[in-house]
Each structure stands twice: as C-alpha cells, then as structure tokens.
NUKOL-181083 format. One record per residue: chain; residue number from 1; x, y, z of N, C-alpha, C in turn. Coordinates in nm, 4 decimals. Layout:
# NUKOL-181083
c,k,n.px,n.py,n.pz,ca.px,ca.py,ca.pz,c.px,c.py,c.pz
A,NUM,X,Y,Z,X,Y,Z,X,Y,Z
...
//
This chain:
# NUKOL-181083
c,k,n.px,n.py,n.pz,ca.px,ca.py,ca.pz,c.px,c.py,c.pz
A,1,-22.5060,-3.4372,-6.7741,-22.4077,-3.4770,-6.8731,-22.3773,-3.3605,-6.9660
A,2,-22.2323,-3.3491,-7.0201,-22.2335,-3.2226,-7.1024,-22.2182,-3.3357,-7.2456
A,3,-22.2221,-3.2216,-7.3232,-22.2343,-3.2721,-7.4712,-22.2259,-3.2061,-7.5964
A,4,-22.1926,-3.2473,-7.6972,-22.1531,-3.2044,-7.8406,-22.2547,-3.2456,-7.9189
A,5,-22.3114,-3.2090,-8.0161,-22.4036,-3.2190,-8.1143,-22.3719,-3.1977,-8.2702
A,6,-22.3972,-3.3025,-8.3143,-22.3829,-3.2335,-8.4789,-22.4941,-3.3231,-8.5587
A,7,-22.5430,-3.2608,-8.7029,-22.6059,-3.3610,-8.8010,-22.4945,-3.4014,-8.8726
A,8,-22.5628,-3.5015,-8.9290,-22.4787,-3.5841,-9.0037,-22.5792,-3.6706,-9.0947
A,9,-22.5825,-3.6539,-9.2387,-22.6489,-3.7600,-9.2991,-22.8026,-3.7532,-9.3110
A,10,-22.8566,-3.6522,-9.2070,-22.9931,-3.5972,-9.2124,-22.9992,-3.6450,-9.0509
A,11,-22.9172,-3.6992,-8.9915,-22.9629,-3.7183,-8.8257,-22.8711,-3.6490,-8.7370
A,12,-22.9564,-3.6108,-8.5911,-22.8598,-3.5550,-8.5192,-22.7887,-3.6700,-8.4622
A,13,-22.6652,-3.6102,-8.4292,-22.5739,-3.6987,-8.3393,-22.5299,-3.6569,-8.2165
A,14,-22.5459,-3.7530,-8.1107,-22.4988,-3.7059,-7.9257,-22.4121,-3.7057,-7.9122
A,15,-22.3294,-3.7023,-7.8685,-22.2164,-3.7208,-7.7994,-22.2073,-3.6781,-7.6515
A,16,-22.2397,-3.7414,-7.5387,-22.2694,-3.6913,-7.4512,-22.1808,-3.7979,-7.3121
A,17,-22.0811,-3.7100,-7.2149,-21.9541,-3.7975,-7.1476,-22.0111,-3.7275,-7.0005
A,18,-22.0037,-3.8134,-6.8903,-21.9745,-3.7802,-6.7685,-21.8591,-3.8689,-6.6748
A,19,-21.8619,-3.7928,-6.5450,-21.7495,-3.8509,-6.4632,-21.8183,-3.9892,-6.4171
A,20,-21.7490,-4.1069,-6.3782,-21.7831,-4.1933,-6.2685,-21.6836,-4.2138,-6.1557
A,21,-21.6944,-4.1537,-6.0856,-21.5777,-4.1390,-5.9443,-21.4642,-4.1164,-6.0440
A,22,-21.3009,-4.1844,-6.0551,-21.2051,-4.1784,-6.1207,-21.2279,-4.1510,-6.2568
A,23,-21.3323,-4.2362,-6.3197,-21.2599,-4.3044,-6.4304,-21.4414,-4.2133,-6.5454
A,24,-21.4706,-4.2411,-6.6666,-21.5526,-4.1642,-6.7321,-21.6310,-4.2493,-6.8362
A,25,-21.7497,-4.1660,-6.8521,-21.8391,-4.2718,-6.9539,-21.9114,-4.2082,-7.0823
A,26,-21.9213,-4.1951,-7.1845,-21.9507,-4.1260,-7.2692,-22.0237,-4.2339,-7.4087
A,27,-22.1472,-4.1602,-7.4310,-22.2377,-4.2451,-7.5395,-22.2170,-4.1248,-7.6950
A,28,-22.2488,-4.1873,-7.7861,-22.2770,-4.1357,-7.8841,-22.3318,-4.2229,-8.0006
A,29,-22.4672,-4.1142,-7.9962,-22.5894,-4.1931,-8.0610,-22.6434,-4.0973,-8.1708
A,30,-22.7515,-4.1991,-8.2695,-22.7937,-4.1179,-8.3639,-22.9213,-4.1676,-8.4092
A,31,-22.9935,-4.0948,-8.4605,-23.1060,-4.1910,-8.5308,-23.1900,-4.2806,-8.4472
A,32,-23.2457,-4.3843,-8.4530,-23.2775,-4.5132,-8.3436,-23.1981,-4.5147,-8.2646
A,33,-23.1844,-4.4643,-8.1480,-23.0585,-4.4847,-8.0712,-23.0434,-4.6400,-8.0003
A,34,-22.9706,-4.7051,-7.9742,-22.9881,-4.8110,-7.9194,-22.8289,-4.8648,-7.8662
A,35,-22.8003,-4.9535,-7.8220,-22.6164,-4.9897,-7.7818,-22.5824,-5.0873,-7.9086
A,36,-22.4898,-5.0467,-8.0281,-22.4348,-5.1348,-8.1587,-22.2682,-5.1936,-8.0765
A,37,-22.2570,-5.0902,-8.0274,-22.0919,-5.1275,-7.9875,-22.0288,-5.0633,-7.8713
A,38,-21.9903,-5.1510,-7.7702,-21.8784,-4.9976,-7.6369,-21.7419,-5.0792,-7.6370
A,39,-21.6889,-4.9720,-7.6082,-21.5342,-4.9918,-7.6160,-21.5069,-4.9499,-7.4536
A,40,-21.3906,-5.0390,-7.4430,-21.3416,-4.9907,-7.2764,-21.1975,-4.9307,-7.3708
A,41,-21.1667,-4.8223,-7.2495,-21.0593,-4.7432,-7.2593,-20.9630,-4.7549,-7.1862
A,42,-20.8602,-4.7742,-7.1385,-20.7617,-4.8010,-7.0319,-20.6458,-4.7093,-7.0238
A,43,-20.5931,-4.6676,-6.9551,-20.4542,-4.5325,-6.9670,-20.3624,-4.5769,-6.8891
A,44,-20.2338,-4.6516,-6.9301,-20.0834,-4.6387,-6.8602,-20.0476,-4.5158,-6.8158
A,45,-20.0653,-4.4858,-6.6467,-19.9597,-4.4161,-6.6501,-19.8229,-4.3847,-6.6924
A,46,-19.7303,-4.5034,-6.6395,-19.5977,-4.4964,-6.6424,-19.5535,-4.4998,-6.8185
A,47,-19.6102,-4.5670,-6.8947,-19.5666,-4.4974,-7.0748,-19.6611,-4.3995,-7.1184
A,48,-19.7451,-4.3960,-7.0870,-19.8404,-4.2225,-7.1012,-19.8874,-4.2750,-7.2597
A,49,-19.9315,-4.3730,-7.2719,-20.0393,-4.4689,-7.3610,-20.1262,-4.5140,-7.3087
A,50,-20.2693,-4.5044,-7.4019,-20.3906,-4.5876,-7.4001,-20.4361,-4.6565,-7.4802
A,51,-20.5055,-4.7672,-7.4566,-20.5258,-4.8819,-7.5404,-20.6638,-4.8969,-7.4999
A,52,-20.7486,-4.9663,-7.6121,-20.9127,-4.9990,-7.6003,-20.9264,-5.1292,-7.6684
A,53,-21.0327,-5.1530,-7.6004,-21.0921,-5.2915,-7.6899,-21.2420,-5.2789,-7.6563
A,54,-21.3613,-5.3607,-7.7429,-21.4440,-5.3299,-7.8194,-21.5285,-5.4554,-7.8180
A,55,-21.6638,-5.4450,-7.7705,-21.7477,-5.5414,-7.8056,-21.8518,-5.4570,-7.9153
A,56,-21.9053,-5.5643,-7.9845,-22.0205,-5.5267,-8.1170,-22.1139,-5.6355,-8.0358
A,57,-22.2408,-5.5617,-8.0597,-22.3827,-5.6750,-8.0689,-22.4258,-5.7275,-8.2232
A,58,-22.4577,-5.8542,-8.2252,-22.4177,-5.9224,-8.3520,-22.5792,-5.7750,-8.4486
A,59,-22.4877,-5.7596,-8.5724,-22.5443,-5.7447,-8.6747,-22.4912,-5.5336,-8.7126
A,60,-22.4416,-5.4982,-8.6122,-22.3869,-5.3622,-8.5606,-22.2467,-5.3505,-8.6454
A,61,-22.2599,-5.2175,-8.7012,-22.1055,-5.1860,-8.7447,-22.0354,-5.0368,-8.7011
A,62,-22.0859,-5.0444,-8.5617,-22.0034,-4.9271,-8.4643,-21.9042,-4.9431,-8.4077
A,63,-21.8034,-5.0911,-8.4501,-21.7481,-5.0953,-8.3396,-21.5726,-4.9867,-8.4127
A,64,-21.5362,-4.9675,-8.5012,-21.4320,-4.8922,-8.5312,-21.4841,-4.7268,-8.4598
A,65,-21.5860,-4.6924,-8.4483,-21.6097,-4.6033,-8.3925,-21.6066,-4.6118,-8.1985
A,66,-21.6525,-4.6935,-8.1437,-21.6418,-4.7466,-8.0487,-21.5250,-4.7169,-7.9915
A,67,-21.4509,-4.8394,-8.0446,-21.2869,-4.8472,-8.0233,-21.1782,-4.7161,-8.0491
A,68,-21.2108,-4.6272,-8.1157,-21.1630,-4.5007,-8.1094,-21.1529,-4.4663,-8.0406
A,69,-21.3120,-4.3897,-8.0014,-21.3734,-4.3235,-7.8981,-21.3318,-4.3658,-7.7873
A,70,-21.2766,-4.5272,-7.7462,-21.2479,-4.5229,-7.6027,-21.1118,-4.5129,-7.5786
A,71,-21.0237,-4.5640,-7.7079,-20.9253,-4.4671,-7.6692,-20.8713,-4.3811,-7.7098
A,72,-20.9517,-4.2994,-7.7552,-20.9185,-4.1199,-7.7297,-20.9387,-4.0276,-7.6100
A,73,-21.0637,-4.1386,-7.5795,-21.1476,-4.0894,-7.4460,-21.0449,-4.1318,-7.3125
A,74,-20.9811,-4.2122,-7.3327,-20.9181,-4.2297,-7.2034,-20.7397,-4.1903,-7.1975
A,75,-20.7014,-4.1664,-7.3299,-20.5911,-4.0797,-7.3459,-20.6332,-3.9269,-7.3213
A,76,-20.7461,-3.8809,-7.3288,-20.7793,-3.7225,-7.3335,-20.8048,-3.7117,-7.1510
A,77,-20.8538,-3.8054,-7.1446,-20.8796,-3.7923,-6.9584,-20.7662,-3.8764,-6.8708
A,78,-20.6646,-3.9343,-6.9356,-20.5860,-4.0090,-6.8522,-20.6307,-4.0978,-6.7609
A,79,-20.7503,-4.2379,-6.7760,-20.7895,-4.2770,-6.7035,-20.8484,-4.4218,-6.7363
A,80,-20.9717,-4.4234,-6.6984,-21.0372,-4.5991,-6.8047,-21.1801,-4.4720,-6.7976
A,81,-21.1839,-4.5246,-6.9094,-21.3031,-4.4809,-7.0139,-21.4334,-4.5806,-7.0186
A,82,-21.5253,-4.5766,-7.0705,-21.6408,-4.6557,-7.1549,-21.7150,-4.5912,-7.2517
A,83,-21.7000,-4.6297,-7.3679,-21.7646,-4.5635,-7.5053,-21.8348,-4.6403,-7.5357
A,84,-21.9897,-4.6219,-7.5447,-22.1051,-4.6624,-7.5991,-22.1832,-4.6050,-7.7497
A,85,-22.1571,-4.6674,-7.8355,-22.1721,-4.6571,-7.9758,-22.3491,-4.7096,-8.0458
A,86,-22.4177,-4.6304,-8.0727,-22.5541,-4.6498,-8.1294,-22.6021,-4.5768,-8.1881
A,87,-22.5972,-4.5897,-8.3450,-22.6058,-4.5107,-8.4578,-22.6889,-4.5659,-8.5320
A,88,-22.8085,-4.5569,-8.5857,-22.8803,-4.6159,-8.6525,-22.9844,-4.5495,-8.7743
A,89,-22.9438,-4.5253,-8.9024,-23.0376,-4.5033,-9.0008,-23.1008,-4.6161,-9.0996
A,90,-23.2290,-4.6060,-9.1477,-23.2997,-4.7120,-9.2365,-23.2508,-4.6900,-9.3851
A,91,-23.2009,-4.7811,-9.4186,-23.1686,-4.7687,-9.5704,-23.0729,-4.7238,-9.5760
A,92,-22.9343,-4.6923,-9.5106,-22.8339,-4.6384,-9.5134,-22.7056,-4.6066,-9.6626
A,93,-22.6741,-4.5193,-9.6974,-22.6125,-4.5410,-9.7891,-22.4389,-4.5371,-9.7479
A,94,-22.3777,-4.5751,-9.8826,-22.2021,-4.5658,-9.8414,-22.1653,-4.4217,-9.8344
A,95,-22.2527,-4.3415,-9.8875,-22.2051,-4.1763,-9.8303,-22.2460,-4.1472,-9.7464
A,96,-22.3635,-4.1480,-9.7054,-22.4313,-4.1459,-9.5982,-22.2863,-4.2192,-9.4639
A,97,-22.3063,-4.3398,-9.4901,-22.1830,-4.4199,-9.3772,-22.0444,-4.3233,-9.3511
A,98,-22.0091,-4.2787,-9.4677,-21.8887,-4.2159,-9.4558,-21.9175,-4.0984,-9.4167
A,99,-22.0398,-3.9962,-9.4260,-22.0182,-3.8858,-9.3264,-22.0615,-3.8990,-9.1741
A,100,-22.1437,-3.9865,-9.1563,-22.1416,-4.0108,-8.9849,-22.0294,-4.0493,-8.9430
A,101,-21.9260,-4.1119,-9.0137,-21.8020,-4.1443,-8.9873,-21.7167,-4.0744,-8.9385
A,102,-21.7313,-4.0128,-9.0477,-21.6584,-3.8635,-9.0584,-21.6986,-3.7973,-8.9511
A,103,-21.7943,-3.7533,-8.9184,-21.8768,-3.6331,-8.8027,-21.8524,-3.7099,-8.6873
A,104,-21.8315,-3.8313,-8.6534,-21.8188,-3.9032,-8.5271,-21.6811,-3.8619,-8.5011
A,105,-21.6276,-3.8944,-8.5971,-21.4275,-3.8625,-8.5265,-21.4236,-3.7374,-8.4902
A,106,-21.4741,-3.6151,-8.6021,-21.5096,-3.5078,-8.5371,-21.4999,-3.4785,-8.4193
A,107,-21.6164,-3.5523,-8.3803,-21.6950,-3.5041,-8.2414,-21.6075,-3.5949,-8.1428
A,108,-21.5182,-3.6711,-8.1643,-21.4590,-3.7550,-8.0828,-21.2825,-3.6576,-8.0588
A,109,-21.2768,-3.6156,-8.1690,-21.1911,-3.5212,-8.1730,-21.2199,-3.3874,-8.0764
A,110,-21.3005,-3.3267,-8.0689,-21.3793,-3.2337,-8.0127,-21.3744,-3.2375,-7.8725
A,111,-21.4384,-3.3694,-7.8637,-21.4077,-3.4251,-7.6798,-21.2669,-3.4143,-7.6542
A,112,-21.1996,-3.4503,-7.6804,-21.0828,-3.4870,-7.6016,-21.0267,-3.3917,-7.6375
A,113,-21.0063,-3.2487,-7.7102,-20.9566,-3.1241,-7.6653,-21.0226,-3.0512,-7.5402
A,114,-21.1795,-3.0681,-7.4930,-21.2373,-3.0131,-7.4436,-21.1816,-3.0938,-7.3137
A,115,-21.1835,-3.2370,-7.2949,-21.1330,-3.3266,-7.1618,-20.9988,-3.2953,-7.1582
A,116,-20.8880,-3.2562,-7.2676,-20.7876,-3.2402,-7.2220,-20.7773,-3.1080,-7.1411
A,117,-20.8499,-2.9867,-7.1951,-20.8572,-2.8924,-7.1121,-20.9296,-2.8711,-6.9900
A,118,-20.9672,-2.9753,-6.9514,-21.0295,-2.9821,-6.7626,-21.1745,-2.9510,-6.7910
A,119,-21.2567,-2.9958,-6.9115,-21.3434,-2.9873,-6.8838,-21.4290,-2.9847,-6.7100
//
C-alpha cells in the first residue's frame, strides 16, 4: 500500500490507498485505530461527477471525513472508491477536532493530486 503521513493534534495520521482490480480502497487512521466511518465512492462517466455516501458505527464522528474522502477518492481515480475512516483520541478537544480535520482534508487533498497523476 502507498501512503501519506502527517501529525495532527499529537497523533500520527495514515492515509494509506491501494488498487482492487478496477475500482480502489483507501483507510485513514489515527490514534486507536479502529473503523468510525467508510464511505463508498462512485464516478459517472458520461457527466464526469462523483457522488459518495457514508455509513458511521453508532457513537463515531468520522463520517464528514469519510464521505469526502470517498468522493474525492473516486473523482481523483475515476472509478468506485471505499474510504475507511478511524480516528481516535482520549479526551479530545474542539481544537484538537479541528486540526485532525483540517490535516485529514489535507491529506485527502494530497491523494487525489497524487491519483490524479497515475500514481
């Protein structure tokens, strides 16, 4: 699997995508890693749009990250995606929240210049 790395908040964060035959799968985790939220990704050819949708496991608040990630991930690869979201610090604060936030789009940003260029 290739992958992007950053801290954020005092934890590292994964970001880590591979192929599955056509279509691609990519996690990004932090802290306790565990599954909070995945998003499926889907890509129209013929309007050259992608759209995602998003399950959460009850008590998880990854899923706006999730749902990004899958579709950025499947607009950057033109294809169907799966984004797996598991971020977890103890005692978390609202700054704290807002820079993993922050560092996730980042890194979600990051991917999909790197997938648009043929990774």
């Amino acid at each position: 699997m290739k992958e992007i790395r950053k801290i954020a908040a005092g934890i590292n964060l994964v970001l880590e995508w591979k192929n599955v035959g056509d279509d691609y799968v990519a996690s990004l985790t932090g802290g306790d890693e565990h599954v909070g939220a995945v998003g499926v990704g889907s890509y129209d050819q013929e309007s050259n749009r992608a759209s995602s949708s998003v399950i959460t496991t009850p008590g998880h608040r990854e899923t706006e990250i999730a749902l990004n990630g899958a579709k950025e991930f499947s607009k950057a690869c033109k294809a169907t995606s799966v984004f797996i979201v598991g971020i977890h610090l103890d005692n978390i604060t609202l700054d704290e929240i807002e820079e993993i936030v922050s560092a996730s789009q980042k890194m979600i940003s990051e991917l999909s210049v790197i997938i648009s260029e043929g990774f």
